[in-house]
VOGU-3710 file (C-alpha; in Angstrom, 3 decimals, decimal comma):
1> xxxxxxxxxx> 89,315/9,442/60,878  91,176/10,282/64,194  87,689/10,493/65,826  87,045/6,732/64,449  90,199/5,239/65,795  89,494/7,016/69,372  86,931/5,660/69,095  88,201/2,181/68,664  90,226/2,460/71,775  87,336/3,566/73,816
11> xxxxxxxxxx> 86,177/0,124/72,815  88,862/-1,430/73,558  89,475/-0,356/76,764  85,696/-0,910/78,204  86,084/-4,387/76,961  89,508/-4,358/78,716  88,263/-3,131/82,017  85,322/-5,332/81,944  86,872/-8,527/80,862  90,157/-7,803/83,359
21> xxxxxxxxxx> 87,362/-8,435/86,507  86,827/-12,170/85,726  90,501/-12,994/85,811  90,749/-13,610/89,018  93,371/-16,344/89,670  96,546/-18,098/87,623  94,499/-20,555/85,657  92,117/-17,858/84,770  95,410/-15,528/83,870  97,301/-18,474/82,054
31> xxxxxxxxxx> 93,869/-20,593/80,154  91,023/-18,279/80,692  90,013/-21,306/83,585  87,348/-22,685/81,392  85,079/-19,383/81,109  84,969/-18,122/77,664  83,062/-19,702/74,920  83,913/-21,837/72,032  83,197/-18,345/69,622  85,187/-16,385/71,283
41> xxxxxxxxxx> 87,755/-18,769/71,076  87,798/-19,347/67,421  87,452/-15,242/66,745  90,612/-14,872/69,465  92,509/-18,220/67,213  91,807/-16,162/63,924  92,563/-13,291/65,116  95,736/-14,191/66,494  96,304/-16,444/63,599  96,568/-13,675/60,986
51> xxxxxxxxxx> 98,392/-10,507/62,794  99,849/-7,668/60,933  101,066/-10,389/58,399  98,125/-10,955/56,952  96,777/-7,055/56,208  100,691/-5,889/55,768  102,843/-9,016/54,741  100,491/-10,993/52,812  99,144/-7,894/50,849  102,302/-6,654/50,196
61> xxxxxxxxxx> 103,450/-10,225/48,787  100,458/-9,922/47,037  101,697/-6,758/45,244  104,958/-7,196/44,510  104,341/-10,484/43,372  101,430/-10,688/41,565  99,309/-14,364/41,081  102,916/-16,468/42,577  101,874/-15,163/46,098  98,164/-17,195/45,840
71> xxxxxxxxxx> 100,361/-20,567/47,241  101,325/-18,741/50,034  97,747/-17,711/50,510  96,411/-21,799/49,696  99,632/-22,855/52,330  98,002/-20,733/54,707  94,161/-21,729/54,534  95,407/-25,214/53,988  96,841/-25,478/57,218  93,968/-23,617/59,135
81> xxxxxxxxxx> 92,039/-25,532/58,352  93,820/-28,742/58,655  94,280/-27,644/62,801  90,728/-27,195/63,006  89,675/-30,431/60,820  91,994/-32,683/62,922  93,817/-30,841/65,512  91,050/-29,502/67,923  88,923/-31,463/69,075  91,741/-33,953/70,078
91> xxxxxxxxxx> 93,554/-31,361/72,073  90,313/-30,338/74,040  90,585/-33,677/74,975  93,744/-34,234/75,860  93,848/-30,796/77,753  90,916/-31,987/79,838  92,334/-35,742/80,473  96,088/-34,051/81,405  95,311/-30,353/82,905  97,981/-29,298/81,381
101> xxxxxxxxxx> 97,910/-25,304/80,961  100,472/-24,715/78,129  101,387/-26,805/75,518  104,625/-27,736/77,000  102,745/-29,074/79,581  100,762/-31,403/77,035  104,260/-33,207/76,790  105,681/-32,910/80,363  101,632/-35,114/81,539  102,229/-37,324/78,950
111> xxxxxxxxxx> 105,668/-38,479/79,883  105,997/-38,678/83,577  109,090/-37,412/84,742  110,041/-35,059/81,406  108,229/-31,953/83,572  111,372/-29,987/84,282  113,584/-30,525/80,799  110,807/-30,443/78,905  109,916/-27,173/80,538  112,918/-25,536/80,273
121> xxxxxxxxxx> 113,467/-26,535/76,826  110,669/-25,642/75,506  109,854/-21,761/77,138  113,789/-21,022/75,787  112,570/-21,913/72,176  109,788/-19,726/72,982  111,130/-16,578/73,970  113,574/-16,647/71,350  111,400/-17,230/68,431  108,178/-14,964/70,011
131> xxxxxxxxxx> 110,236/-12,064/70,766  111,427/-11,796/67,327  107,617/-12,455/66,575  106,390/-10,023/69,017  108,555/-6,887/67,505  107,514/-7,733/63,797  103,821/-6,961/65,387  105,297/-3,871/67,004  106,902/-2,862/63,750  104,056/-3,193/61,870
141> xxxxxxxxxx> 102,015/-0,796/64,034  104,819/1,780/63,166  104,180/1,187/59,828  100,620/1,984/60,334  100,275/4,900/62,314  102,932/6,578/59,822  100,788/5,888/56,635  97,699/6,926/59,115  98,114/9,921/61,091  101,365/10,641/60,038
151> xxxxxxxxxx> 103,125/9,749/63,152  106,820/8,923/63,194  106,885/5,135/63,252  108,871/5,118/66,382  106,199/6,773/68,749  103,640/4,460/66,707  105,368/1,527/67,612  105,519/3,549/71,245  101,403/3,488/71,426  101,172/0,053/69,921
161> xxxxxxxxxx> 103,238/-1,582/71,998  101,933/0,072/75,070  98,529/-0,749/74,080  99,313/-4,328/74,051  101,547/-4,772/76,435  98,923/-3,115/79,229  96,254/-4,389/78,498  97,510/-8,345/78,176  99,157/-7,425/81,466  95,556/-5,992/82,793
171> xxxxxxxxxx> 93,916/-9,743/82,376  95,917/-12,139/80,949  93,877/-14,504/78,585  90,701/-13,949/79,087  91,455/-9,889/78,697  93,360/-11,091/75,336  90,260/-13,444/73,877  87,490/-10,624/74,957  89,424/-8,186/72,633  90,590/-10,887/70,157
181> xxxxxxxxxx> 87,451/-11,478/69,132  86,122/-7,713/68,472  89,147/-7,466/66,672  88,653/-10,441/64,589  85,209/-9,161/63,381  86,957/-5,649/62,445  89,692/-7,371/60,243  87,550/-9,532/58,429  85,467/-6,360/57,589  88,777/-4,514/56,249
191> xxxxxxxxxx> 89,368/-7,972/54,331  85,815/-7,854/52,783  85,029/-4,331/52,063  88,722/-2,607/50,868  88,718/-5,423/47,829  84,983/-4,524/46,808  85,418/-0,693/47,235  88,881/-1,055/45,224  87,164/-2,622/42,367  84,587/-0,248/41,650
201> xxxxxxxxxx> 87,400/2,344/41,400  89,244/-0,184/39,207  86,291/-0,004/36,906  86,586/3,458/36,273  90,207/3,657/35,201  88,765/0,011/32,710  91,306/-2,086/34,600  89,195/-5,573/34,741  91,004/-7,543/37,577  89,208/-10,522/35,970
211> xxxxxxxxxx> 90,837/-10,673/33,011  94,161/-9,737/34,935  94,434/-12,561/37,054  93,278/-15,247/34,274  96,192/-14,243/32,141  98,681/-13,953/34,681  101,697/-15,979/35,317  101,524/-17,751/38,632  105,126/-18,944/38,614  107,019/-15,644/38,560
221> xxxxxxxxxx> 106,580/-12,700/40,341  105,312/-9,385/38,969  108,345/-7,474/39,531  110,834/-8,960/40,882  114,101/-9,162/39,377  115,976/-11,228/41,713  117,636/-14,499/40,186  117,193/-16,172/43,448  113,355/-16,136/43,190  111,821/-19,443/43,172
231> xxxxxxxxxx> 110,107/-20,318/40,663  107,988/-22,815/39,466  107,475/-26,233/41,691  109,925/-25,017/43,578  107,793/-21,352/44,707  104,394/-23,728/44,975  106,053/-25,679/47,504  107,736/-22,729/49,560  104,112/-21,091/49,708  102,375/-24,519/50,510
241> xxxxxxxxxx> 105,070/-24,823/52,905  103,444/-22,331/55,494  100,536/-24,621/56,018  103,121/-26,921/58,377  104,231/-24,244/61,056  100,101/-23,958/62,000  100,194/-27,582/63,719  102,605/-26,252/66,101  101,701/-22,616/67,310  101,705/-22,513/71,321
251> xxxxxxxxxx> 99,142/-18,989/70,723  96,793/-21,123/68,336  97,187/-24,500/69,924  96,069/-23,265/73,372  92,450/-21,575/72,063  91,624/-25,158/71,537  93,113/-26,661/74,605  90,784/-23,948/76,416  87,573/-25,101/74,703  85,296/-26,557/77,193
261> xxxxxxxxxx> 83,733/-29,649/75,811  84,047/-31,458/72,244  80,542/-29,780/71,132  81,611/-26,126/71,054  84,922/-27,446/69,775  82,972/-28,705/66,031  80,375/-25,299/66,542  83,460/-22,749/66,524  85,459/-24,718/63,625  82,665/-23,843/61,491
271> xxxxxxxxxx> 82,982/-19,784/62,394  86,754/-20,292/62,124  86,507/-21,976/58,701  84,257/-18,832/57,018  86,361/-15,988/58,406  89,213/-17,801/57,337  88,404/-17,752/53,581  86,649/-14,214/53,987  89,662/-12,960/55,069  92,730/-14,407/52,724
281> xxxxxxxxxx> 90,349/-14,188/49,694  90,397/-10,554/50,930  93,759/-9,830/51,762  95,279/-11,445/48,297  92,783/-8,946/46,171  94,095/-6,117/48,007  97,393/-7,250/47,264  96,582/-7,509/43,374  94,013/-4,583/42,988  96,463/-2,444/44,609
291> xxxxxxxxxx> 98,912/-3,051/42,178  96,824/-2,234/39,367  95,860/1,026/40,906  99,137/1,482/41,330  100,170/1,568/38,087  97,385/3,003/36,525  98,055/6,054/39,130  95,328/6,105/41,000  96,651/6,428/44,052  98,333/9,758/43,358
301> xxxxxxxxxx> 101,434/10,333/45,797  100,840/7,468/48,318  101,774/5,622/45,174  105,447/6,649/46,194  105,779/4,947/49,914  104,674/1,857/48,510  107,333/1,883/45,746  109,950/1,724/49,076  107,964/-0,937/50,916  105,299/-2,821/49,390
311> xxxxxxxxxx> 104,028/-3,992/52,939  102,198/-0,332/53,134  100,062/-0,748/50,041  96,973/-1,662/52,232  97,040/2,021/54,429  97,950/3,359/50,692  94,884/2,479/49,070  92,758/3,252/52,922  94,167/6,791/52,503  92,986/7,157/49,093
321> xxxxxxxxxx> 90,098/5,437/48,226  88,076/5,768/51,304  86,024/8,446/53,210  87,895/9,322/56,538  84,822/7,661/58,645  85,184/4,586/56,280  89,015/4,591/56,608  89,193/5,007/59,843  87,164/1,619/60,862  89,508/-0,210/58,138
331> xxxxxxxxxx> 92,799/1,186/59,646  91,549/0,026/63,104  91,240/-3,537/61,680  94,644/-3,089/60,379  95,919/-1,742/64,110  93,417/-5,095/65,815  95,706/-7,332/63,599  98,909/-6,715/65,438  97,506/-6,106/68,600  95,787/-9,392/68,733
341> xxxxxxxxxx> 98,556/-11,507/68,155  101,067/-9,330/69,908  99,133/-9,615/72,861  98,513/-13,590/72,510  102,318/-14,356/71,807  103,077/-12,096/74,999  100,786/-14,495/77,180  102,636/-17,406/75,462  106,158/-16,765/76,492  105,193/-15,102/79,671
351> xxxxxxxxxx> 102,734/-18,244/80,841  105,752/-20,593/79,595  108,215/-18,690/81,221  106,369/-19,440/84,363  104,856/-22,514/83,976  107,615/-24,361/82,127  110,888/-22,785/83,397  110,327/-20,758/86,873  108,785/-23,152/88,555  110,827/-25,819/87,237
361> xxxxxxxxxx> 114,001/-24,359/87,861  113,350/-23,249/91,216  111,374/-27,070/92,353  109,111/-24,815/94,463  105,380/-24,405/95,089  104,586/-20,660/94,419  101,196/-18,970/96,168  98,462/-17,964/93,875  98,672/-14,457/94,340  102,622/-14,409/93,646
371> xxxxxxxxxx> 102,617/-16,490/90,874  100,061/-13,897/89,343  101,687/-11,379/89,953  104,918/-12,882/88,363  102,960/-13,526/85,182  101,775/-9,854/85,165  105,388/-8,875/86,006  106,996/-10,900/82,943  104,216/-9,908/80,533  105,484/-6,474/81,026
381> xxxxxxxxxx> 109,273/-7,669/80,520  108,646/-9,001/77,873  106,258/-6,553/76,065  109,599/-3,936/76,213  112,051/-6,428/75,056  110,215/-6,997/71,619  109,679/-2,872/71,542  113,555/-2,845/71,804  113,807/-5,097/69,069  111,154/-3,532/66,545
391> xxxxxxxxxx> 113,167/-0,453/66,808  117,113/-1,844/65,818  115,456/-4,653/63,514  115,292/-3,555/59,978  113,902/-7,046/58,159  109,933/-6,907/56,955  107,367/-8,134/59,264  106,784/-10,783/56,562  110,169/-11,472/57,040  110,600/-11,908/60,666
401> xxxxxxxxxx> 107,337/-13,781/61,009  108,394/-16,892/58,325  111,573/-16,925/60,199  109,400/-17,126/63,548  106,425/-18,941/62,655  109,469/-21,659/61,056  111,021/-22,011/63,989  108,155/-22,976/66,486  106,317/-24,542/63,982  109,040/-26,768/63,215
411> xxxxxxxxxx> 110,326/-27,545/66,804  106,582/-27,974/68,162  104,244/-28,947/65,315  105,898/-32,380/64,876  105,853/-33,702/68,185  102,199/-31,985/68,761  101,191/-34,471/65,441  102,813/-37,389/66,830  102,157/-37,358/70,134  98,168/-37,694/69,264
421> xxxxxxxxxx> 98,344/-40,043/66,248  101,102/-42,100/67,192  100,927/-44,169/70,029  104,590/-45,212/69,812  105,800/-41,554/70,262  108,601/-41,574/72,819  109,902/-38,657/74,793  113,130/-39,128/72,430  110,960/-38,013/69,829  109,932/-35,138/71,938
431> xxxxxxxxxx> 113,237/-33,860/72,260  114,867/-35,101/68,716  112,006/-32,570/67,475  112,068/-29,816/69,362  116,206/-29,402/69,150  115,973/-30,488/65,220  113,396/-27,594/64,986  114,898/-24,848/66,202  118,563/-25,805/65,129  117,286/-26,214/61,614
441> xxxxxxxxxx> 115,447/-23,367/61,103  118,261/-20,771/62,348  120,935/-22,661/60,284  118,618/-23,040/57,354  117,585/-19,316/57,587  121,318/-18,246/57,847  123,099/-20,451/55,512  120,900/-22,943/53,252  117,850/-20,954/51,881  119,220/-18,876/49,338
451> xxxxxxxxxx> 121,529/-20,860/48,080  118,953/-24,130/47,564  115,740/-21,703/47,000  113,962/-23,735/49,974  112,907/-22,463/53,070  113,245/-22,879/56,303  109,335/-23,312/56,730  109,586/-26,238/54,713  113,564/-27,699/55,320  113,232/-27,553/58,969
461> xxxxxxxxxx> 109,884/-29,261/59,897  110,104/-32,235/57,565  114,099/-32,640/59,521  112,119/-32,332/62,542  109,476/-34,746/61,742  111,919/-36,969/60,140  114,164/-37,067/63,730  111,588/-37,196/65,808  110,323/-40,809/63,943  113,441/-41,678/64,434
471> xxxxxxxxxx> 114,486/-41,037/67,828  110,899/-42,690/68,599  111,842/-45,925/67,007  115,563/-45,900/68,586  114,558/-44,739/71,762  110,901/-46,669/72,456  109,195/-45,908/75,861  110,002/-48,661/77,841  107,010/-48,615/79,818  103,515/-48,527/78,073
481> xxxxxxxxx> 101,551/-44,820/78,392  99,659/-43,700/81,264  95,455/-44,497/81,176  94,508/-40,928/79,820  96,630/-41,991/77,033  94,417/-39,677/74,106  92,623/-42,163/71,287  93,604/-42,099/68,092  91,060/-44,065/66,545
//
């Protein structure tokens, strides 16, 4: 199994140093400067789309709560595939009218004049919610080398994180899509093949999953005790809820905004689409096979480190059920997960801390060479900050995400939906969303979810939505858009 995941990184790093050589200037470092292909692109979105919360969070949802977790799984796919339905093809567009390299940029072309608050704004949202997103992918590769090779998950959040962090600093996006998308193709096969090889083994202890699931109770969780569960309407719209945050991802939106014409756009949707339901099909059966196993024993003494954290039943049932050849490739999918989006939220906040705050801050034209080098610099920065964090941080990774993936979703997905299908959008609404966002979400989070049973994914995003309308109709444009003004019809 060790030889496997060597293996893996061998991989990795050829594709590393050979991708690393085409990024050769800032738009190349920041947007991949129009050279990878619509494929790649979609494997890169997925990839990054479903980190370590997807094989760890969403499996270990799965398991401790049974049939309740399949909204959050539906909440999830819903919004997928709602961005790549309605979202895509109008930000190629609108990336290709504007130029715009980041998707604060998107607002700061639109509105002539917004370039500097907008871009300050927006990269300090950022880096506060995407480091607290980057160390739940850090954590999670603790979690995994511990249940793997029995490494103490501080040194395996030392090689994760060092991993990433180098090699996103190595290329910059087009380094990050080249890998994304081998790593894509290696989660989807631990998605597809752990489920099929658990139930065979579930058929020899007569556990019929089958049966299971049909007579399950989809409203309240399988063991959890907690009188603060939601239940009922109220957990089918928390787990719905996560389909809102996808419309405003800066490391999803900008796969699409790099797509080089409207054709490859509607091709890759299609690949997007398939691994999509491979993969959360996949990751929910783990979930509830592995809790069946579980209880039926037979998973022997890894049964007893899932009992203390649900979120390691997937490398559980690797350990167990699989040859070491077999578990090896699996585990690597697991490790790919974090890494990809680790490595894609690094070139977020270190392209926006650039883009949309250096430069505007300092109202000075920077050489090519410098600003790449600044970009490299900040990756690095950056990378160490969220390792600091995955160390003294003791929520879940399932946990840290929903309070991450609330926050930017909220404070960006709004304004992202209005500004292309409403034309009377004003910059007003830019900011009334982006401050609702991010306000509501922390003081939902900290104050309001347990006590009302909503959450923040949900509470802050329609506030945000609801502001942003409003600011739009209170504070109108009061001259008409400029000509590349994206259709909506």
């Amino acid at each position: 199994m060790i030889i496997v995941f060597v293996a893996y990184i061998i991989v990795l790093i050829g594709i590393v140093a050979y991708s690393a050589r085409r990024s050769k200037t800032n738009d190349d470092f920041v947007l991949g400067g129009k050279k990878i292909s619509g494929f790649s692109l979609a494997l890169s979105e997925r990839a990054t789309g479903e980190s370590a919360w997807l094989l760890l969070g969403l499996t270990g949802i799965a398991y401790s709560e049974g049939m309740a977790a399949i909204w959050i799984a539906i909440g999830c796919v819903s919004g997928i595939l709602f961005l790549w339905t309605f979202l895509a093809e109008p930000l190629q567009k609108l990336t290709a009218e504007t130029g715009a390299l980041t998707v604060p940029g998107l607002f700061s072309k639109k509105f002539k004049g917004t370039q500097r608050s907008f871009g300050i704004l927006s990269s300090l949202i950022i880096i506060f919610f995407f480091v607290l997103y980057i160390a739940a992918q850090f954590s999670g590769a603790g979690k995994i080398f511990n249940d793997t090779f029995n490494i103490d998950p501080f040194w395996g959040m030392v090689i994760g994180s060092a991993l990433v962090t180098v090699y996103t600093m190595l290329g910059g996006f087009i380094t990050v899509v080249a890998t994304d998308a081998f790593q894509a193709v290696l989660m989807v096969v631990t998605c597809v093949v752990l489920p099929i090889v658990a139930l065979g083994i579930a058929a020899t202890y007569n556990i019929s999953i089958a049966e299971a699931m049909a007579n399950a109770d989809y409203f309240v969780p399988l063991n959890s005790t907690s009188v603060k569960q939601a239940t009922g309407g109220l957990l089918i719209v928390n787990g719905l809820s996560w389909a809102f945050g996808y419309t405003g991802q800066p490391q999803l939106l900008t796969r699409m905004m790099a797509m080089r014409n409207k054709k490859e756009t509607r091709q890759s949707r299609w690949l997007a689409v398939i691994w999509t339901l491979l993969a959360y099909i996949g990751a929910f059966m783990i979930g509830i096979i592995g809790y069946k196993l579980v209880v039926a024993g037979a998973l022997g003494d890894a049964a007893s480190s899932v009992a203390n954290d649900a979120e390691k039943i997937l490398p559980a049932m690797v350990m167990t059920l699989l040859n070491p050849i077999l578990a090896g490739i699996l585990l690597s999918g697991a490790v790919s997960a974090m890494m990809s989006t680790a490595s894609s939220q690094l070139m977020v906040v270190s392209s926006s801390m650039t883009e949309d705050f250096y430069l505007h801050v300092t109202r000075r034209k920077i050489e090519e060479k410098r600003m790449l080098a600044l970009n490299k610099i900040l990756t690095l920065v950056v990378g160490l900050v969220g390792f600091l964090l995955a160390i003294t941080m003791e929520d879940t990774v399932y946990g840290l995400v929903s309070y991450a993936w609330s926050g930017i979703g909220a404070s960006f997905g709004p304004a992202i939906v209005l500004l292309i299908f409403w034309k009377k959008f004003s910059r007003a609404g830019v900011f009334a969303s982006l401050i609702t966002g991010t306000l509501s979400a922390v003081i939902w989070k900290t104050w309001l979810a347990d006590p009302t049973g909503v959450s923040e994914r949900l509470a802050s995003y329609l506030l945000a939505l609801f502001m942003a309308i409003l600011f739009s109709l209170l504070v109108p444009e009061k001259a008409p858009r400029n000509a590349s003004q994206i259709s909506t019809k």
